[in-house]
Every structure is written in C-alpha cells, then in structure tokens.
N, C-alpha and C positions, 0 to 999 in steps of 0.2 A: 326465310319461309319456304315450306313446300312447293316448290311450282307445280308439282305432277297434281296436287290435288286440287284448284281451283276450278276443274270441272263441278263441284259440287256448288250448283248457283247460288240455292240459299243459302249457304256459307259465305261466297264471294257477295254477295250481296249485302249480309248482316256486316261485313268487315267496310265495304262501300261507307254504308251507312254511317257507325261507326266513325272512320277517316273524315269526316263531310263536314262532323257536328248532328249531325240528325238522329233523333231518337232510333234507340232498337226494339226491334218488338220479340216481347216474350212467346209468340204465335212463332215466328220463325223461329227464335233460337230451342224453343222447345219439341220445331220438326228436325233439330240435328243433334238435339239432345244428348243421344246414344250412339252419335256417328264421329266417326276419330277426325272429321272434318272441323267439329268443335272445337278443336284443338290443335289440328296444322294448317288450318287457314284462319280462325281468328281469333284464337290464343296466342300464336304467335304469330299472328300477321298486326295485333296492336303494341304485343310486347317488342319486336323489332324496329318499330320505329321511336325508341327510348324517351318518349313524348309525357310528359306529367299528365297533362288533358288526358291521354287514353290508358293510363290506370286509375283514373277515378271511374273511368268506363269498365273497363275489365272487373273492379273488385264490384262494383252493381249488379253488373254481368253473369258475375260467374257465384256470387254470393245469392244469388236468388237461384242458380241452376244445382250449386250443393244441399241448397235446402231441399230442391223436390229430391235427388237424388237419394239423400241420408237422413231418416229420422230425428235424429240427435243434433241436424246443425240445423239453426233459426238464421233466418237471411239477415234481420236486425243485427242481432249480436255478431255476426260475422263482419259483419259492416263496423260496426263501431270499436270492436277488437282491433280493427287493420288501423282505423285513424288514429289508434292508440299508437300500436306496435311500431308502424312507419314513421314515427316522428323518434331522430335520433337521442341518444338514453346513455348519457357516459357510464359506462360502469362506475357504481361505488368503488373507493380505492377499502377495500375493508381485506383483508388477509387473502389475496388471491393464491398464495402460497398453500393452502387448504383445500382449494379446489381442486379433487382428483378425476374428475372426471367433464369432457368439454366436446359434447357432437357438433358437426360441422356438418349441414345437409348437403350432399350432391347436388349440382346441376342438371345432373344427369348426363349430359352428351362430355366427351372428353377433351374437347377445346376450352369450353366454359370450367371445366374444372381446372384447368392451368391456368387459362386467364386469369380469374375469380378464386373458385375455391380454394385454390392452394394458396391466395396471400390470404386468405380468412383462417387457415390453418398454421400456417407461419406467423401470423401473429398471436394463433391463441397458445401455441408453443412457448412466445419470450413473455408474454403476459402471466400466462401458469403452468409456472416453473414444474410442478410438481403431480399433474394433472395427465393422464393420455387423452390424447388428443382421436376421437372417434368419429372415421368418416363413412357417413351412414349411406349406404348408397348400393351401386353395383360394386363384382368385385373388379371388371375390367379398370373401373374408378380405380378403385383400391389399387389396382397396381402399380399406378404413376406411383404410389407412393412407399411399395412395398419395403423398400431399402430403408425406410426411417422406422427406427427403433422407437419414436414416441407418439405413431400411427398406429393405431388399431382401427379393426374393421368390423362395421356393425350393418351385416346386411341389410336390405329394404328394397327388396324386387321391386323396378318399374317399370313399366312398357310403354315404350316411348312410341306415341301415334296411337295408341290404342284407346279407344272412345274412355270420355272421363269415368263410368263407373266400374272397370276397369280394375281402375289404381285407385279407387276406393273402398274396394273390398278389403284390403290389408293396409289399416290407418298406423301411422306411428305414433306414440305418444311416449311423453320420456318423464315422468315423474320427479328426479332429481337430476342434478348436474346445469350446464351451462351448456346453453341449444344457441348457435351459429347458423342462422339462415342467408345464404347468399342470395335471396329472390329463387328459388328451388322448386320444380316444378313437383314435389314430393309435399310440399306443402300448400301446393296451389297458387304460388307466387306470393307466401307469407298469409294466406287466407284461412288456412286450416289450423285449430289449436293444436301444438303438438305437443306441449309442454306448460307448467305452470308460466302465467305470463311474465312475471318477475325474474325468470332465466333464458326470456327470450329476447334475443338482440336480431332484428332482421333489418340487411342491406337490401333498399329499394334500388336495387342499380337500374331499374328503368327510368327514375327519375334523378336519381341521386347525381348533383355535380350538374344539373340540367343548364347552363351559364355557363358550360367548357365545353370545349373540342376534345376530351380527354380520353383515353384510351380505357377500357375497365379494368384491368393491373394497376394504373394509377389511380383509378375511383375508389377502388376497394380497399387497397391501402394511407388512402385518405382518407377513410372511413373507419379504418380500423383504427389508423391515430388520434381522432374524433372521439369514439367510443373508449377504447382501451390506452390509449396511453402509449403505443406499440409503433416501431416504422417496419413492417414488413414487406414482404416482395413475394412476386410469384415462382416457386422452384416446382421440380420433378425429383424425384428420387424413386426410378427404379430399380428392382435388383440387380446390381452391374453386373454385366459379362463383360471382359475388355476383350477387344477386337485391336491389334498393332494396326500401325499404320496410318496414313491420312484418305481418307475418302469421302466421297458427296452420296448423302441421303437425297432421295424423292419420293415422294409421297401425290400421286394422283387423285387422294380419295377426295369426296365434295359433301361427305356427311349427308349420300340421300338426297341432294338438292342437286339436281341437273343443274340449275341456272346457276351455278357458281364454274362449272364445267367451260371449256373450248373442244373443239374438236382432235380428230386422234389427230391430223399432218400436225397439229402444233405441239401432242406429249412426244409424237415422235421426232419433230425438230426439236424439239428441249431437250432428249436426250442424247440427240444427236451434238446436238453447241456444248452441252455437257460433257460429254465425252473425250471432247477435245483440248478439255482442260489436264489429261493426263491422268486425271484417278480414278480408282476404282468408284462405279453407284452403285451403290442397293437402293433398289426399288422396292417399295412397300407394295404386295400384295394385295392389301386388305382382306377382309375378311371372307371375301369370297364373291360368287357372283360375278355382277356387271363391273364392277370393279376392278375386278383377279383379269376380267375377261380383257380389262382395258388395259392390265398394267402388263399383261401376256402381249398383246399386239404391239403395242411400243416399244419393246424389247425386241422383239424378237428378231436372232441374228444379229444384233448389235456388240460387239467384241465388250467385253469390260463390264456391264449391267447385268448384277445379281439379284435374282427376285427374294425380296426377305417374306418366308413363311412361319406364322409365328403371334404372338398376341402384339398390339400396342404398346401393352407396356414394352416389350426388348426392342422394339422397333425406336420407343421415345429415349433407352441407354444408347443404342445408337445413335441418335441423332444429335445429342449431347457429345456425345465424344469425334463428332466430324469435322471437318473443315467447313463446309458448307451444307446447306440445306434448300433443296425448291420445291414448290407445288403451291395448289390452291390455297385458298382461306382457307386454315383444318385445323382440326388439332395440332397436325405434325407443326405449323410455322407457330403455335403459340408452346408447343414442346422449344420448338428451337431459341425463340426469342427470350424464355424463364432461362434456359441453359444458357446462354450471350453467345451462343452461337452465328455465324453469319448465315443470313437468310434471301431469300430473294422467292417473292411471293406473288401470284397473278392474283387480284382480288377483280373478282366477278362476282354480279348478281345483288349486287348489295341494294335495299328497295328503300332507302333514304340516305342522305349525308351523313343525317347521324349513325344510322347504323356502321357504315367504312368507321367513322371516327372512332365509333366505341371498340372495334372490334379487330382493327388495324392491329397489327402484334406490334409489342411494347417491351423492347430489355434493353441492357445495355447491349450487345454486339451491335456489327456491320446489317441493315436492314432496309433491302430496296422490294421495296413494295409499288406494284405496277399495277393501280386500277385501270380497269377496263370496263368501259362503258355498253349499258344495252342495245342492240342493233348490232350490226353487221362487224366482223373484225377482219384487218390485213393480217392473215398468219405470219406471211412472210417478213412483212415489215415490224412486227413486234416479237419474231425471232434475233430479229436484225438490231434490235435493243439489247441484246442478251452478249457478251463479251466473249 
C-alpha cells in the first residue's frame, strides 16, 4: 500500500472500518469519491491483505461507487455479475485450436505482471495453439514481453493513483475473442464488464488458494490448470541485447512505496559487500526522480557500479542474463526469479503475513529472501548477513 498517503483521514478511516468488520458509510466514501485516495489507501489497502471477507467488501464498495460514477453501470447488476464471474469455470474443451485471438488484462504495475500475468499468458500460449496472445495494457508492460513473437500489444492507458473516474473515461470492451483477467485493476478487480460473459475467465487472486501459504506464480498457474487444462510458469521475454560476461544487477526502486525502502548507509553497504564479490553491478536507475537521486548517491565513487539508463524492459534482459540479482520487493526480484536467476531480496513493508506469502518471489533459482520487520533496523548487523 501507499504509505505517503494515509494522511488522507477519511480514507484511513473507511479502510479502519472496513479491516474491523464494521459497516462503511457511503457519506464517507462518497467525500473521497474523486480523490485518488480511494484507490491507494483503500483499494489497495483491502486488496493487499488477500483476505476473502474483504472482497465481498471491496465489490459492495466499489460497485455502488461505479454506479454513481457512470450512467450505464447499476450497482445490482455489478454485484451479481462478480458472483457469477469469480466462481471458477473450466473452459469447454470444444476446438481451442480455432481460437485466434486471447487478451490477457495488465496488472498494471510491473512486478504483478511477472508474477501473475505472464503465467496467464503462458498458459493461454500452450492452450491456443493458434490464437495471438494480446496483452492489453501499458507498453512499458508490453516490453517484458516484446521478444515473444505470439505477444501482441493492445494499448489501454491507465493511471495508476489517479482518482477512479479517471480510468473510466476510456472503458474497454472486447466483443469477441477470449478475455484473461488476472484481478486487473483496468477492470476494477474483475467488476467492470469488459466482454461478453461467456469469454470471460477471471483469477480472483485475492482470494484464490485462500487455505495456502502460496506464492501468486504458483496460484495463478494452479488456476490456470483448473480452468484450461494448462501447467504454466511465469517468464519475461524481453528484446535481448547480450552483454558478455558474469555480473550482479541491483535494483533500488520500491514501486513509490517508501515503506518497502531502508536507508541510504544500507544501499550503500550493499553495494559496498557487493562489490567484493569481484563483478561488475549495474545499478538500475529508474525512471528518474527520487529514485535516480538514490541510486546516484550509493554509487557514487564506488569502482566497478554502472548506472543502467534506459527502460525496464533492458534492465529485466539483464537481469536474466546475470549471476546474481539484489534489491527490494520490485519487479526487478520477480524479473529475476521468472528467469531462475539467483536472488537475494530485502522484503520490507509488507502490511500482513499474507501479503509476504503472496508476494515472496517464486522460481526455480538460488532465492534468499530477508524480511525485515517494522520499527527500527541494525544496518550494520543485517549487512553483516550478506556474504
């Protein structure tokens, strides 16, 4: 979740409420209605703690907030749609080889699309053989996967944080083909019709598997074995550039969420004990900003730490192709773990057990994942872990 924005009380309060069991009131959520609060404090403040109880809340929630919002949607019918749609629906086995066409909605953020969406797309790959496979989304999205010749790309601008009506000026609707919803926040977490319901298959990963400890690479391909018949995995295929040689990626970024962060002595001890394993790093940049600003000071003057400028996607072909990989919860450690690359990962900030559990990276490589709890941290003594 957001930390920066729980200043917004009525927000943090509707979410309180909410978490407790106690009714929410349409008086408050209708005073943040049009504030992007409504959506990074308690959209994804019920969605992150992968709780069944709070998606029967969320789709009440947010199904009476699109009715005032948009003409054309009735809160009923939204509601009754979802209880449909969310109860799992194996595909008929009837000539999938026919099927030429198969969207797969974005997550939107690029950790959840390697997690999640890319085993929803690898499985609708070995399912239909003969079908491109279209992931609707950003193209930054689009690039994890640019190098696969059976990805195509069907824009669908969203702005992420941006107050819900928003991202409802430009609704998606897909009249034929075979529509893949991973829980998507492009459909309002499976709430918006976007397609005839009969080509709609949607993973409730906030509940989905609710009885395990399980990672969401392994939810989502249990799901897809469920439905289609399919064992996929989560990959990246970006456009490769090959780079010779052995060396360590890092990636500092925290996806906008301070509270997954440590302070700078500790990127600059990491890259310091990093260093002294002998290979060259590239440091990911990011996209600019407080970011660029952090991965500029940890660097700096350090012999051997190259700063990569450049999009995600070349940063995630490197990462694929290294010896090793460190940084926060991010995309970069669920890039690395889809590759079986070996990782080694600070997870901070997580605001339930379940969430570490869901969100823990999951592949086959080498994977030492070091949660760090809230309050106060020994930098030194949890450098002092690092080999």
């Amino acid at each position: 979740m957001w930390g920066n924005t729980l200043a917004n009380p009525v927000a943090a309060h509707v979410l309180e409420q909410c978490l407790a069991g106690h009714p929410w009131s349409r008086e408050d959520v209708n005073a943040i209605r049009t504030d992007e609060s409504l959506i990074r404090v308690v959209a994804e403040g019920l969605a992150d703690r992968f709780d069944p109880r709070l998606c029967d809340i969320y789709t009440d929630m947010f199904a009476w907030v699109l009715g005032q919002e948009a003409r054309d949607l009735n809160e009923k019918d939204l509601v009754d749609r979802y209880r449909r749609v969310r109860r799992p629906r194996p595909y008929p086995a009837k000539n999938p080889d026919a099927v030429r066409d198969v969207y797969v909605l974005s997550r939107v953020t690029l950790g959840a699309d390697i997690a999640v969406t890319s085993v929803l797309i690898d499985g609708a790959k070995r399912r239909f053989r003969n079908a491109t496979i279209w992931l609707v989304g950003d193209r930054k999205s689009y690039e994890l996967f640019e190098g696969d010749s059976r990805v195509g790309f069907y824009p669908m601008p969203f702005k992420r944080g941006a107050p819900l009506y928003v991202n409802l000026m430009e609704r998606l609707y897909v009249k034929s083909g075979i529509v893949l919803d991973p829980d998507s926040r492009i459909s309002q977490l499976g709430l918006l019709p976007i397609c005839p319901e009969e080509n709609y298959y949607f993973f409730e990963s906030r509940a989905y598997g609710a009885d395990t400890t399980d990672a969401l690479p392994v939810l989502a391909a249990r799901w897809m074995r469920e439905i289609f018949g399919v064992d996929p995995k989560a990959y990246i295929d970006p456009t490769r550039k090959v780079r010779p040689g052995k060396f360590i990626t890092v990636s500092l970024g925290v996806g906008e969420n301070p509270a997954k962060r440590l302070d700078d002595a500790f990127e600059r001890g990491l890259l310091e004990k990093l260093a002294k394993r002998g290979l060259p790093i590239i440091l990911d940049r990011g996209p600019g900003g407080e970011e660029a600003e952090r991965a500029e000071r940890a660097a700096a003057g350090l012999a051997g730490v190259e700063l990569h400028r450049g999009s995600f996607g070349h940063f995630a072909d490197l990462i694929r192709q290294n010896a090793l990989y460190a940084g926060y919860d991010s995309a970069g450690s669920h890039a690395a773990a889809a590759s079986g690359v070996s990782l080694m990962v600070f997870f901070k900030g997580a605001v339930s057990e379940r969430f570490f559990q869901r969100w823990k990276p999951a592949g086959t490589g080498s994977m030492d994942v070091i949660r760090i709890d809230d309050g106060p941290v020994d930098t030194q003594a949890l450098l002092g872990m690092i080999d």
